[in-house]
N, C-alpha and C positions, 0 to 999 in steps of 0.2 A: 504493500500500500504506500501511496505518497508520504513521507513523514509531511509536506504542507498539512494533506487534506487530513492525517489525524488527529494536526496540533488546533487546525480550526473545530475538530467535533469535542474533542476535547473542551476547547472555550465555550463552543455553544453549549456544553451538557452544562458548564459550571457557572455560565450564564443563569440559564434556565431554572436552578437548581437552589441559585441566592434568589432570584424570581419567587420560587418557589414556598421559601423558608419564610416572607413576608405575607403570603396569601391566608392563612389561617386566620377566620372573624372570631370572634368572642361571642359569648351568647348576646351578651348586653348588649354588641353593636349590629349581630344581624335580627334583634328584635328591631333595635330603630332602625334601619332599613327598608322593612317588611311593613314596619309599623303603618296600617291603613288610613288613607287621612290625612295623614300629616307633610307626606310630600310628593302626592300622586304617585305616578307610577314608581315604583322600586327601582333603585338604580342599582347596577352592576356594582360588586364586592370587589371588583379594580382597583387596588391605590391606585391613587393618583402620584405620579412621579414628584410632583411638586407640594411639599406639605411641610411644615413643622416637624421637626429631629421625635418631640416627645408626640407628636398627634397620629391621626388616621385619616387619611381625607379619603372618599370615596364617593365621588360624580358631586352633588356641590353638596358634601356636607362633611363636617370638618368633627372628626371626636380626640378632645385632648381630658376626659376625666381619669380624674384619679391619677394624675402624675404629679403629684408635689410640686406643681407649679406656682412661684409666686407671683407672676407676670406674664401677660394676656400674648400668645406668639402669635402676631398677625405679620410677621415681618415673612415668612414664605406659604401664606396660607391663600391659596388657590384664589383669584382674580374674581370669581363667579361663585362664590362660598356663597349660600341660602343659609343652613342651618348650623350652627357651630353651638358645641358644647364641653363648657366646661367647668362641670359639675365635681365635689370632692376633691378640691384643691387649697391650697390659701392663699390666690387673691384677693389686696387687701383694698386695692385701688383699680378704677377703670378711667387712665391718662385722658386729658383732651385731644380730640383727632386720632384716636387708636383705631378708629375703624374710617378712616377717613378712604381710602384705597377702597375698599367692600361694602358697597353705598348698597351691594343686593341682596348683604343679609335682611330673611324675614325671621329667623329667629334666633334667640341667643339662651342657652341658659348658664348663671352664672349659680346654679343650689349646692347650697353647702360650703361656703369662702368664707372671706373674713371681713366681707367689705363692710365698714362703716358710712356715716353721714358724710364723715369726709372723702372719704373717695369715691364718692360723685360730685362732679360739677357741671354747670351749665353747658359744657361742651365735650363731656362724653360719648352723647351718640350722637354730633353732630353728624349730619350728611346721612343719617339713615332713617331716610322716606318710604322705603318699604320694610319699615322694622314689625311686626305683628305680635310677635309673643315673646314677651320678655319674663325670665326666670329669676328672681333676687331673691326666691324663699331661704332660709336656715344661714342667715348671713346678720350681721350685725347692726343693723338698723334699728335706729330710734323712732325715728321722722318718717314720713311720706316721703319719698322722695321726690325731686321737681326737677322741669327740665327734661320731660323724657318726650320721645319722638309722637307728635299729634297722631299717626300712622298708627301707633298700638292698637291691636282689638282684643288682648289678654293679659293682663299682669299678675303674676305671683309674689306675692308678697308675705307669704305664709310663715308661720316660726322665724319672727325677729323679735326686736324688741320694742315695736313700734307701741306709744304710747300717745299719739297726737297724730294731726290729722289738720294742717290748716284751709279754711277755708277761700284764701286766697291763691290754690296753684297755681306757680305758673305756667303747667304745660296748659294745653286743650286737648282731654279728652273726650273729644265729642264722637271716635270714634270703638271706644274701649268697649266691650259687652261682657268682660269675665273679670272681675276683681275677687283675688282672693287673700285674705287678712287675715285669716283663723289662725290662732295661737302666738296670740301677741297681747301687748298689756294697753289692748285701746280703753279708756275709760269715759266715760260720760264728760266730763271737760275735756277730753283729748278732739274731740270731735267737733268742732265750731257748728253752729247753725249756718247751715246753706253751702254746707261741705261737698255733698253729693249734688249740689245745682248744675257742675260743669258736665256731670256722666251722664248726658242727654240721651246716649244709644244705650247705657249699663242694662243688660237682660241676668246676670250671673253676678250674686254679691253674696261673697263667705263672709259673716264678721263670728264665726264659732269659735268659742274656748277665749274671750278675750275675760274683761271684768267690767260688762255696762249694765249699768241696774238700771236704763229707764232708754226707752226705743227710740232710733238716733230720727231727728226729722228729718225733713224735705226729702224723702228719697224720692228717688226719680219714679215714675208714672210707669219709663218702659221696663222695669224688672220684672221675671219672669219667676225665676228664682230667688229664694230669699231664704238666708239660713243665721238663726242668733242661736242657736243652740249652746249651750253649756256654757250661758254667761249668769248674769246674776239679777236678771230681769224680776222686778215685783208687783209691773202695772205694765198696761200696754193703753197708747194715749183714745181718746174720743172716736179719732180719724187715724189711720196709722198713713193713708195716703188721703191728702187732700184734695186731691181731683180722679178721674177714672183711672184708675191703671190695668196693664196688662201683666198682674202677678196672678199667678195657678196655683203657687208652691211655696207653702211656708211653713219653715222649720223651725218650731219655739222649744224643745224637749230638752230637759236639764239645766229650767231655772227654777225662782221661785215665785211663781206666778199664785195667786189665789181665785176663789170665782171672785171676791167681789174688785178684782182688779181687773175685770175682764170689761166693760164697757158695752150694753151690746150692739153699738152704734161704731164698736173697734173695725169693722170689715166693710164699711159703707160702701167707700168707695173701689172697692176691690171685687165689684159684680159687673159683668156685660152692663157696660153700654148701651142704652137704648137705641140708640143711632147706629151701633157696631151689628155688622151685617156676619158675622161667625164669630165661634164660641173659644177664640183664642183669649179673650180676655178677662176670662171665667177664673175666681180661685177653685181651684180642682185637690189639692191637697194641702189638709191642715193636721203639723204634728203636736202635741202639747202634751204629750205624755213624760214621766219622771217631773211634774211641779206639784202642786198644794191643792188643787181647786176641788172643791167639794158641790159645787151646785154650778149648775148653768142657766141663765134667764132661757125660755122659751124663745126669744128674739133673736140670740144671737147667730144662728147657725141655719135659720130656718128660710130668707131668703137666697141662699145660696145654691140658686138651682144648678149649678153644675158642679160643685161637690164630689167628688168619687171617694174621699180616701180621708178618713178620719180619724186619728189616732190620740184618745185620750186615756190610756193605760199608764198604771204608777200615778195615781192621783186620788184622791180621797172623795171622791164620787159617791155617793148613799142608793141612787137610784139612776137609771139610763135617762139620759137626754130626750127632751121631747120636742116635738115639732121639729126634728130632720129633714134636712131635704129628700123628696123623693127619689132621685137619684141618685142617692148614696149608694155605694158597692161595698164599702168597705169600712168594718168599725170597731175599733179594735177598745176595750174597755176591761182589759182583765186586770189584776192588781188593781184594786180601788176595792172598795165596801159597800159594794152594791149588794142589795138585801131583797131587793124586788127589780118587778118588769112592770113601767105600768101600760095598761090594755092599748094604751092609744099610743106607744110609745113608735111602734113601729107599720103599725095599721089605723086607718082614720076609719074608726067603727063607727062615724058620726053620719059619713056620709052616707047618701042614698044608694050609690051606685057602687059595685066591687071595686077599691085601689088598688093593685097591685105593686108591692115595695121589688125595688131592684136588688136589695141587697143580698150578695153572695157569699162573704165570708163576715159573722160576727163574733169575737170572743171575748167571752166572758167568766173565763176561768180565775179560781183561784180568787172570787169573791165569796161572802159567807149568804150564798142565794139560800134563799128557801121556798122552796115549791110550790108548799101551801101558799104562801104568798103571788106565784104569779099566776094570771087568769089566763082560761082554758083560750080565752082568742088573740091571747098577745101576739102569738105566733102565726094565725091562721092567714095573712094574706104574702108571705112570703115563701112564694112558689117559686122563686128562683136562687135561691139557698142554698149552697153549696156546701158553706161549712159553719159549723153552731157549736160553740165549745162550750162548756159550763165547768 
């Protein structure tokens, strides 16, 4: 054989071979890959020749987690970088102009660093116009942080130490729909009145596991979701939204709510619209189970005709709720001290014509019921019943 042509097979085996030794993904990086959603089609497990010493780049998304970095490597990170991640590091600061070259990231996360208040400033993310979802949860923050790209439509801000919130941002988010704050020390003064006025688009608002004992106002109209759970709520106000909104979904479970802090004029404005022509604007789920409340006024719950999903379980309840929406499916009331059913609770024995109730799963376990006590037609007009616990 040629010694040329065996010294070139030679280099190409040992080419192919260092090739080779770099192609193995990690679980972690071919979930975000695959990951559905989040960057359309799946891009090829290719490195990319051109990337950061400590990172991954693969078609535009860039994974430098978990390398004891303490400084942001954009200095050989791919031209066309979308996604960049880097999570489980200690970054303590994000420089002015660091992303000044990669105007195309749309997402960043930075969860689990060191960043404080100070290291952000007013020109961190300059030049990024298509910035979408920014990551700062389990990092060191006090504050709100200001100054971020109008462009956001998600921000994480979860597990810091934010304890304020002012109401003069300077960014504009008028285009943000997912904020989430859970497990941070926001407290009832941290919050200014007319805080949430700029989140014009906001449909996703976490404030769980903080320490607010009375419900933040002016939330915005278009929230869809809404979740205070596991703070230290002991009233909830008149109006919790002062004009129509599109909230379905509200999470109150693991505070310390009583009935007679329930208002029952609290959900006014949280019903369809007269004028709204589909039932997106319906509260469709209410949780309030693990609080205090013992009695509920007949009012409160009772317009609500679109209603599905009702959960007041771990609460000191005497008797079931009356005047429900017909449309309830779902009613969850076990742990409480319910002792009776009463006849009209779930059937309208008043009226002339047969009602039939929707609901299909009720439980009621693990109250001290007694039998004697509930009447032979409590039950009789729910025909579509599926599950009944006692």
């Amino acid at each position: 054989m040629n010694p040329c042509l065996l010294l070139s097979i030679i280099f190409l085996l040992d080419f192919t071979s260092g090739q080779h030794e770099r192609q193995p993904v990690s679980d972690e990086e071919r979930h975000l890959l695959v990951l559905p959603g989040s960057y359309g089609t799946p891009p090829s497990s290719r490195l990319l020749p051109r990337c950061p010493e400590v990172c991954r780049c693969y078609s535009n998304i860039a994974l430098c987690s978990s390398k004891n970095i303490r400084e942001i490597p954009t200095r050989s990170l791919p031209r066309k970088v979308a996604h960049l991640f880097l999570e489980r590091n200690h970054i303590e600061s994000i420089p002015a102009h660091i992303f000044a070259r990669h105007r195309t990231l749309t997402r960043i996360s930075f969860r689990s660093n060191r960043i404080s208040d100070s290291g952000i400033n007013s020109r961190s993310f300059i030049g990024l116009k298509k910035l979408k979802r920014l990551d700062l949860s389990q990092n060191e923050l006090t504050r709100f942080p200001s100054e971020l790209p109008d462009s956001l439509s998600e921000l994480q801000l979860a597990s810091n130490n934010i304890s304020e919130i002012a109401a003069n941002l300077s960014s504009n988010f008028f285009n943000l729909t997912s904020l989430y704050l859970q497990e941070n020390n926001l407290t009832d003064a941290g919050i200014e009145p007319g805080t949430f006025r700029c989140f014009t688009a906001l449909k996703n608002l976490n404030l769980n596991s903080n320490l607010l004992t009375t419900f933040p106002q002016d939330l915005p109209t278009s929230l869809n979701y809404l979740r205070i759970e596991n703070n230290q709520l002991t009233s909830l106000p008149n109006n919790i939204f002062t004009s129509p909104s599109q909230v379905h979904h509200v999470y109150l479970r693991a505070n310390q709510l009583r009935d007679e802090s329930i208002p029952f004029t609290v959900w006014k404005n949280m019903v369809l619209h007269w004028q709204s022509f589909w039932g997106l604007d319906n509260l469709e789920q209410i949780r309030l189970s693990f609080n205090r409340i013992s009695q509920i006024s007949t009012d409160v719950f009772g317009h609500l005709s679109k209603l599905r999903y009702l959960n007041l379980s771990y609460n000191k309840l005497v008797s079931v709720p009356q005047n429900l929406p017909r449309n309830i499916l779902r009613l969850y009331l076990q742990h409480n001290i319910i002792y009776t059913v009463p006849i009209d609770a779930f059937c309208d024995v008043d009226s002339y014509s047969f009602v039939e109730s929707k609901l299909q799963i009720i439980q009621l376990n693990n109250n001290p019921l007694d039998s004697a006590r509930i009447p032979a037609l409590a039950f009789y007009c729910l025909s579509s019943m599926q599950v009944l616990t006692f």
